[in-house]
TORKOL-4160 file (C-alpha; in steps of 0.2 Angstrom, whole numbers, padded with zeros to 4 digits, m for minus):
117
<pt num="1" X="m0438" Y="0885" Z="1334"/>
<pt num="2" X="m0440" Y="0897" Z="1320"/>
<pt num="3" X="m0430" Y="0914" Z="1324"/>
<pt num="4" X="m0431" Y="0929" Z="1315"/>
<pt num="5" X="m0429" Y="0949" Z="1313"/>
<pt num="6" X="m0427" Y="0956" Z="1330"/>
<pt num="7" X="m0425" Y="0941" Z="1341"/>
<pt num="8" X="m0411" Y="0938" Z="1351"/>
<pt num="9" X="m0398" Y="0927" Z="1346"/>
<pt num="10" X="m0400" Y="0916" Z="1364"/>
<pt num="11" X="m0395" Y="0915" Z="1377"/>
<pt num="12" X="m0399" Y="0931" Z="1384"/>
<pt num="13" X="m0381" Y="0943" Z="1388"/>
<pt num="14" X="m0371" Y="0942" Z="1405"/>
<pt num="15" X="m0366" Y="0956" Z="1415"/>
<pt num="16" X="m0355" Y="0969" Z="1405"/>
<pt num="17" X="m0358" Y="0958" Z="1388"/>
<pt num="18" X="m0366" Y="0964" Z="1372"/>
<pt num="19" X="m0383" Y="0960" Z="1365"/>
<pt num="20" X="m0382" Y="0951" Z="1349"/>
<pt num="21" X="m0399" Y="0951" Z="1340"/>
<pt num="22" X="m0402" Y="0946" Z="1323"/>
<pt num="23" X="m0406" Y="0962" Z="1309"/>
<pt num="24" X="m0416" Y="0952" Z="1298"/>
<pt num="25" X="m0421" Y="0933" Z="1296"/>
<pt num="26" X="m0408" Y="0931" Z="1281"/>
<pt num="27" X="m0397" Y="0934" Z="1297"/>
<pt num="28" X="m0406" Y="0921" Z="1307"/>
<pt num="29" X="m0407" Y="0907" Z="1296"/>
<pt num="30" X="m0390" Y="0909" Z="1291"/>
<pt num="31" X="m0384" Y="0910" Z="1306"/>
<pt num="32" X="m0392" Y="0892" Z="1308"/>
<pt num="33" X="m0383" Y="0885" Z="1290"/>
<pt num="34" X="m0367" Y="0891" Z="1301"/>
<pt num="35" X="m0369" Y="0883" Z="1316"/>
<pt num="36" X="m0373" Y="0870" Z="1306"/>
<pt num="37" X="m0354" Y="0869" Z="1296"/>
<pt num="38" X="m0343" Y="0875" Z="1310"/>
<pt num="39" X="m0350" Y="0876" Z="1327"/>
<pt num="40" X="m0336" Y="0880" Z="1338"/>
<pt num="41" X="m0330" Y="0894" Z="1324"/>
<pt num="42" X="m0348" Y="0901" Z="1328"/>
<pt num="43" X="m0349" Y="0900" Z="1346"/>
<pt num="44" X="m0330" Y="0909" Z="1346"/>
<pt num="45" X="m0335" Y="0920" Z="1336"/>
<pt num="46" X="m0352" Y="0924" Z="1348"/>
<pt num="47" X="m0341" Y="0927" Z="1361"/>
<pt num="48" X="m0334" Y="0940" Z="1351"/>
<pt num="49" X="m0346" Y="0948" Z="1348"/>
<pt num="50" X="m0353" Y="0947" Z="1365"/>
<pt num="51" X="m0337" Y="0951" Z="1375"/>
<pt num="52" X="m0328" Y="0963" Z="1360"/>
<pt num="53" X="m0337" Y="0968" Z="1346"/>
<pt num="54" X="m0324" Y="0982" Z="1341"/>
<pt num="55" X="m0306" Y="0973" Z="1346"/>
<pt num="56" X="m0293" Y="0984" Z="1347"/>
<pt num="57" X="m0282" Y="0981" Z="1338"/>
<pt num="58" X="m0294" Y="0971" Z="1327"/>
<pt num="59" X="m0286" Y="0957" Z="1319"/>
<pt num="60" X="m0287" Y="0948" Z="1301"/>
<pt num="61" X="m0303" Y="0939" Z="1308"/>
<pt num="62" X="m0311" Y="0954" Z="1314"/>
<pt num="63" X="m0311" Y="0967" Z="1310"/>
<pt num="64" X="m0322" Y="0984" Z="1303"/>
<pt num="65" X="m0326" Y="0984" Z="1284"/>
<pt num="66" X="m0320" Y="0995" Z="1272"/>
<pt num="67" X="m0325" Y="1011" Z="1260"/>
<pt num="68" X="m0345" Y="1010" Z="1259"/>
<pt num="69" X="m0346" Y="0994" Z="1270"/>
<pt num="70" X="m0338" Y="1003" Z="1283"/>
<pt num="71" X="m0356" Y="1009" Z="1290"/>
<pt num="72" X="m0374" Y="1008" Z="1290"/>
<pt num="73" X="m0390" Y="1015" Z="1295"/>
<pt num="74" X="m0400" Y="1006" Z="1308"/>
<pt num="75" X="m0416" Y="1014" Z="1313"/>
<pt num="76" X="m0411" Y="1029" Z="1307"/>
<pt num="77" X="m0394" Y="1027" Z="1316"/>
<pt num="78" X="m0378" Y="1027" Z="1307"/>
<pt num="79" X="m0367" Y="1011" Z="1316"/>
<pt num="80" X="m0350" Y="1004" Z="1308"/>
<pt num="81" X="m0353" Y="0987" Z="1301"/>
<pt num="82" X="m0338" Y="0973" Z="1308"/>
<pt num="83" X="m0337" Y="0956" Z="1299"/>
<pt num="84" X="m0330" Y="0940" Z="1307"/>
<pt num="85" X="m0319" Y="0926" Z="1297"/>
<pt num="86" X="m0330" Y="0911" Z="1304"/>
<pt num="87" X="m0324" Y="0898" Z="1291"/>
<pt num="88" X="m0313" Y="0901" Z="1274"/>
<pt num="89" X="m0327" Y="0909" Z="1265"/>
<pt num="90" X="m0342" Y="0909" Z="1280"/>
<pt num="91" X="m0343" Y="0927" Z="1286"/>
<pt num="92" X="m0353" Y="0935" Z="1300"/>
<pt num="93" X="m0357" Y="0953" Z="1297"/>
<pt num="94" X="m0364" Y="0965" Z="1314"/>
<pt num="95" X="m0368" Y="0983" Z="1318"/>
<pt num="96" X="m0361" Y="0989" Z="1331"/>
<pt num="97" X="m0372" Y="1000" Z="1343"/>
<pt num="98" X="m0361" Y="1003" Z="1357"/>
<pt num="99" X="m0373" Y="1016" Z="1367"/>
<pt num="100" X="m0386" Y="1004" Z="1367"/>
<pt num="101" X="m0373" Y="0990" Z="1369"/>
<pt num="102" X="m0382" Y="0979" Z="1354"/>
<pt num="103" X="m0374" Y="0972" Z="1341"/>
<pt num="104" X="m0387" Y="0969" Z="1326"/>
<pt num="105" X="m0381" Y="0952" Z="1315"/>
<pt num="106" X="m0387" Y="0957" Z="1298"/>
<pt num="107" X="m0377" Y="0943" Z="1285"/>
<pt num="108" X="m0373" Y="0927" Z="1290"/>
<pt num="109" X="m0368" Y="0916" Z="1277"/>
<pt num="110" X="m0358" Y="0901" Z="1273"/>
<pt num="111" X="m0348" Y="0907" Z="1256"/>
<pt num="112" X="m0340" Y="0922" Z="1252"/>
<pt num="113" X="m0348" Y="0938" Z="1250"/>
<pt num="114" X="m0348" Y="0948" Z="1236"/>
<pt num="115" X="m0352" Y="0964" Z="1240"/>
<pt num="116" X="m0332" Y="0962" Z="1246"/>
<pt num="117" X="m0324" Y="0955" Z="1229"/>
């Protein structure tokens, strides 16, 4: 199954849960190199997402980025952008929509980011 900008990352959201949908297929298929390395660290970190995408407190794992990072424009929208630990250097990056109750997966990746050296 090929996924990509847009789709959702399945299963479909419970009742009073977040939608998490993938923000561009770089997302998607490294979303899939992740689940690949550390599966239970990704589903714990779908729940997250799903059940609290902005913890408070947030915690070492989870947490909103910093300076510049802190925020982005989707659709025209200004949403602070989270990361979550998943592995040592793996990182999942969201934006966090919470009127439309979506959180858009934009980095998914199994080293360390740059952008945050």
């Amino acid at each position: 199954m090929s996924l990509g900008k847009g789709d959702p990352v399945p299963p479909p959201p419970g009742p009073g849960e977040y939608d998490v949908r993938f923000g561009s297929r770089d997302a998607a298929e490294g979303w899939q190199l992740l689940c690949k390395q550390a599966s239970s660290n990704v589903l714990w970190a779908w729940e997250e997402m799903r059940k609290r995408p902005a913890p408070y407190p947030p915690t070492p794992r989870h947490h909103q980025l910093r300076g510049p990072l802190a925020s982005a424009v989707r659709n025209g929208k200004a949403l602070s952008q989270w990361q979550i630990e998943v592995t040592g250097a793996g990182r999942l990056w969201y934006l966090f929509d919470a009127e439309k109750r979506v959180c858009w997966l934009v980095k998914a990746t199994t080293g360390h980011p740059r952008e945050t050296d």
